[in-house]
Every structure is written in structure tokens, then in C-alpha cells.
C-alpha positions in Angstrom: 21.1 -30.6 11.5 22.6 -27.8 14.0 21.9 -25.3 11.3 18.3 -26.5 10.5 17.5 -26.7 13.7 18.3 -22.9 14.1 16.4 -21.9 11.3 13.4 -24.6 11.3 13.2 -24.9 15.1 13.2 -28.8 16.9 13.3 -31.8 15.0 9.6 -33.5 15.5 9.1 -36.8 15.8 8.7 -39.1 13.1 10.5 -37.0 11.0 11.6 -38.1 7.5 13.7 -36.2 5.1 12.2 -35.3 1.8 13.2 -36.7 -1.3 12.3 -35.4 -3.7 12.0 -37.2 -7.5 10.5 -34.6 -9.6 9.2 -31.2 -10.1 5.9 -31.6 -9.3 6.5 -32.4 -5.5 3.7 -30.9 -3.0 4.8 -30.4 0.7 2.2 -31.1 3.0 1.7 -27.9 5.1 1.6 -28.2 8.8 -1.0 -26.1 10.8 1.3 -26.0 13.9 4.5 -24.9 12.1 4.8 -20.9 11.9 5.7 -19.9 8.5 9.1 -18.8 7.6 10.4 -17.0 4.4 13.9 -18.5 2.5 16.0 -16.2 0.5 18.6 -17.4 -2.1 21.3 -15.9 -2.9 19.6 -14.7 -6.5 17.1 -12.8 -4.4 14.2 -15.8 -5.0 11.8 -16.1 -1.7 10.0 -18.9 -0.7 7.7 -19.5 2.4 8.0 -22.5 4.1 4.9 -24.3 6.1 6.4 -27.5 7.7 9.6 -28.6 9.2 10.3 -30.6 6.1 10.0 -28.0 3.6 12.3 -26.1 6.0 14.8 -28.1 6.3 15.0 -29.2 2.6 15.3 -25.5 1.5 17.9 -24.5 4.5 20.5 -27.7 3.3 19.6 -26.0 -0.3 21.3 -22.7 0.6 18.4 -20.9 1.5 18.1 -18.6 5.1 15.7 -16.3 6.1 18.2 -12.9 6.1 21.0 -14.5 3.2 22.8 -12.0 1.5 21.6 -11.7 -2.0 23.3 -10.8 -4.8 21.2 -7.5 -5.1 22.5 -6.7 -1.4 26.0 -6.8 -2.9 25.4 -4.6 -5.7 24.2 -2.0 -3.5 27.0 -2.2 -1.3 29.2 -1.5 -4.5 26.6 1.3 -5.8 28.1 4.2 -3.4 32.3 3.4 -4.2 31.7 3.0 -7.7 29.6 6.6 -7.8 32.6 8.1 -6.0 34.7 6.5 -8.3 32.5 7.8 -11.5 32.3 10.9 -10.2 36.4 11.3 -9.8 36.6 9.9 -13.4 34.6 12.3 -15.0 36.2 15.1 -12.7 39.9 13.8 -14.3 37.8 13.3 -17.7 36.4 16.4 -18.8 38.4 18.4 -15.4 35.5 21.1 -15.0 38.1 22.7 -12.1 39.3 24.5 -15.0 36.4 26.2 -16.0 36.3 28.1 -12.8 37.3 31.9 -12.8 35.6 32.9 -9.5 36.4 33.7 -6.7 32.7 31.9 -4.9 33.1 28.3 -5.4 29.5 28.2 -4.6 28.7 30.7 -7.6 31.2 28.7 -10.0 29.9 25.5 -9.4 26.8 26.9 -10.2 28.3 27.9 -13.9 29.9 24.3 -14.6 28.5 23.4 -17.6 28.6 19.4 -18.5 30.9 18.4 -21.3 29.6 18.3 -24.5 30.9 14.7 -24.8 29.0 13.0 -22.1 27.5 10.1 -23.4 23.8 10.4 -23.0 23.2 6.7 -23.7 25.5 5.8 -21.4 23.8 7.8 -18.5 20.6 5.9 -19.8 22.4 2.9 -19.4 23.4 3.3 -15.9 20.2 4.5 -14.7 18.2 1.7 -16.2 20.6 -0.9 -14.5 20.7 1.5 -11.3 16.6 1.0 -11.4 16.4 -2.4 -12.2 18.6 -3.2 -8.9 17.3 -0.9 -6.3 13.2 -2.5 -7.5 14.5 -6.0 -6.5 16.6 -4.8 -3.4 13.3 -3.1 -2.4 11.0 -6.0 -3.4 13.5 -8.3 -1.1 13.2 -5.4 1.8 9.4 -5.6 1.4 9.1 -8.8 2.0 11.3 -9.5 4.5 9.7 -7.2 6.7 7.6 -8.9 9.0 4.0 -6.7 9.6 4.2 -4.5 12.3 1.6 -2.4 14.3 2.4 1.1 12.9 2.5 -0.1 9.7 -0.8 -1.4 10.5 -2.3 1.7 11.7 -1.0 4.1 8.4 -2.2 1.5 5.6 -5.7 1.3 7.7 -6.3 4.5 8.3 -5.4 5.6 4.9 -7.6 3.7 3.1 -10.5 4.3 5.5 -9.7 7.7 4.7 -9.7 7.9 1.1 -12.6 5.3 0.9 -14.6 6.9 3.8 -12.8 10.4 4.6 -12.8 8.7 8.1 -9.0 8.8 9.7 -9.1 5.8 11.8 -8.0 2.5 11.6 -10.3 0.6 14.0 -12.2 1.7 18.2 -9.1 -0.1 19.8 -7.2 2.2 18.5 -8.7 5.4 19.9 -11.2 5.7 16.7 -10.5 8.5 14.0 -7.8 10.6 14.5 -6.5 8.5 17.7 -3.2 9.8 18.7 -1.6 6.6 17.8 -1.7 8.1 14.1 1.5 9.8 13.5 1.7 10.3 9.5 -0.5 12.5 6.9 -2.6 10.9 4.3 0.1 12.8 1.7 2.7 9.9 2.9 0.8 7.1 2.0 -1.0 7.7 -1.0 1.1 4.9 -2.9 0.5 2.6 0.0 -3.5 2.5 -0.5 -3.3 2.6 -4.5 -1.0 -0.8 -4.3 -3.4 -2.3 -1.2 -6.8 -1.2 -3.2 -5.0 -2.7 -6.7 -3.7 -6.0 -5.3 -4.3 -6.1 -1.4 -1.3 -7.2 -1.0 1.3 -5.5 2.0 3.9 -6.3 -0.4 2.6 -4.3 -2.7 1.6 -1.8 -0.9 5.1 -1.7 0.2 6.3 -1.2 -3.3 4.5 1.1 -4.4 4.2 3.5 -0.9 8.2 3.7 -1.7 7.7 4.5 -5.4 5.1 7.1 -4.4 7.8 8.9 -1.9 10.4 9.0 -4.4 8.0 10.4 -6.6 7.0 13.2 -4.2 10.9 14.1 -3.5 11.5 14.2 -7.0 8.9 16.4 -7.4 9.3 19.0 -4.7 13.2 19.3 -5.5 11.9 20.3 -9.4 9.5 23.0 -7.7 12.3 24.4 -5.1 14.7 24.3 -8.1 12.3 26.9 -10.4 11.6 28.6 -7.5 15.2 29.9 -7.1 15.5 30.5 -10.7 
């Protein structure tokens, strides 16, 4: 129970261990237990709300920051890049391609080899995507809600709903000093909150919205130097 009680907290009294018979078994919640997300190591999350259900999940293999398997694979995304990238530089050896003297201007000239699988790019980039949602779906809701976080999604929204900046009189009303981020940063934030009102959500979708933005901005600065 040593590793129960360090997840779940003190044993109460009167305590019974759940046995369960089929699939339709209901935990009773308790009101004076503080809720506690359970990862797998598949990436599933549950939320617990009584010492019982805690402890049944914990002595199932499940802990509130387990290493999924969708932690792994990102560990192994950055060595096998660099391992790609060295097979494809011994593949198609674009070092020989390069007559001048500015490595700078040559590497500008390298031209991909003609015989670069395209649907093996496609391939990658679809299995690359489908791990980095669920490692930032598991991030989002691991996350426990936090005051700043607070602040942006409120003020945001009261923003684009009311083109008042504030998120609440405690806080110094609109435009209170305790607002450190542009409505441009959390555009994708208030879309997932207004869609769903869920944080997780929000979460999801704020981080979508950034990637979208950096995306964009590198494809301006790049025509802009052409």
C-alpha cells in the first residue's frame, strides 16, 4: 500500500478494496477526496474521485506523471532525425554538388535528389503529427490550471467578445499590468474555449494556432528575401 498511499494520500477508515465483477462498475465519488488524474502507459487518462478508485487504478499501473509510450517516441524523434539526416547526406551525398567557395551560398544551391521519395516524406510527417497531437493532448492535460493561464484565456475572450482587455476588478480591470501577452497569442485559445469550453481544448488548439502563426511568418520572411 506504500505506493498507494503516495499517490492516493492516507488510507481512511473503513476502507474496502474494490472488486470489481464487470464492466459496468460505478465508483462512488467522494466530496472530500481532491481529484487526481491516472496516466497509462498507452497515454489513456483517467480522473479519480475517491481513495478506492485511486488505489484500484494505482495497483493497475496507472500514476499521475507515468511515462507513456508517446513520451518515448519523442525522446527517439531528435536521434533518429539526426540519423535520417546523415543517411540521406551518405545517400544522395549533396557535398559533392558544391563548387563554392561560401558554404553559406552553396548550401543555398543544393538541390534535393530527384529520387527522394515523396510518399515516404508523407509518411513520416503523418506519423510525426499523429505523435506530437497525443504527446500534446497528454501535456494539456496534465497541466494543472494556473493563474496566468487564467488571466490570458480570460482576458482574451473578454476581448474578442467585448473588445474589453480584462479578465476580472481583482485583477486591476482592463489592461491591468498583470496582462503580459497580445490578443495575436491566443487567438487559438479562445476559438477552442468558445467551441467546447473546455481548458483542454483550449490548450490544443492555442498550440495549433502558434505553430500555425510560425509557419506562417517563416513563409513571408522566406519571399521576402527572394
Amino acid at each position: 500500500m506504500s505506493l498507494v498511499n503516495e499517490v492516493c494520500g492516507a488510507t481512511p477508515e473503513g476502507y474496502i478494496k474494490a472488486n470489481l465483477s464487470g464492466n459496468d462498475f460505478i465508483f462512488k465519488n467522494d466530496p472530500n477526496f481532491k481529484q487526481i488524474n491516472l496516466y497509462d502507459f498507452f497515454g489513456n487518462g483517467a480522473t479519480v474521485n475517491s481513495f478506492t478508485e485511486c488505489a484500484y487504478y494505482v495497483e493497475g499501473g496507472w500514476y499521475p506523471f507515468k511515462t507513456t509510450i508517446f513520451d518515448l517516441a519523442m525522446q527517439a524523434f531528435n536521434p533518429l532525425l539526426v540519423i535520417l539526416s546523415f543517411y540521406l547526406i551518405y545517400k544522395f551525398k549533396p557535398y559533392r554538388r558544391i563548387r563554392l567557395s561560401s558554404w553559406f551560398t552553396a548550401f543555398k544551391k543544393v538541390k534535393y535528389h530527384k529520387k527522394l521519395n515523396i510518399s515516404a516524406i508523407v509518411l513520416f510527417l503523418t506519423i510525426q503529427s499523429f505523435f506530437v497531437f497525443d504527446y500534446v493532448k497528454n501535456k494539456a492535460i496534465r497541466i494543472p490550471v494556473f493563474i496566468d493561464e487564467y488571466i490570458s484565456l480570460t482576458s482574451n475572450v473578454q476581448f474578442f467578445k467585448n473588445l474589453d482587455y480584462t479578465a476580472g476588478e481583482f485583477l486591476g480591470g482592463s489592461y491591468s499590468i498583470y496582462l503580459t501577452s497580445g490578443p495575436l497569442s491566443a487567438i487559438g485559445s479562445v476559438i477552442g474555449w468558445n467551441a467546447t469550453n473546455k481548458i483542454i481544448v483550449a490548450r490544443i488548439s492555442n498550440y495549433y494556432w502558434i505553430l500555425f502563426l510560425q509557419l506562417f511568418f517563416i513563409l513571408i520572411l522566406k519571399y521576402q528575401h527572394k
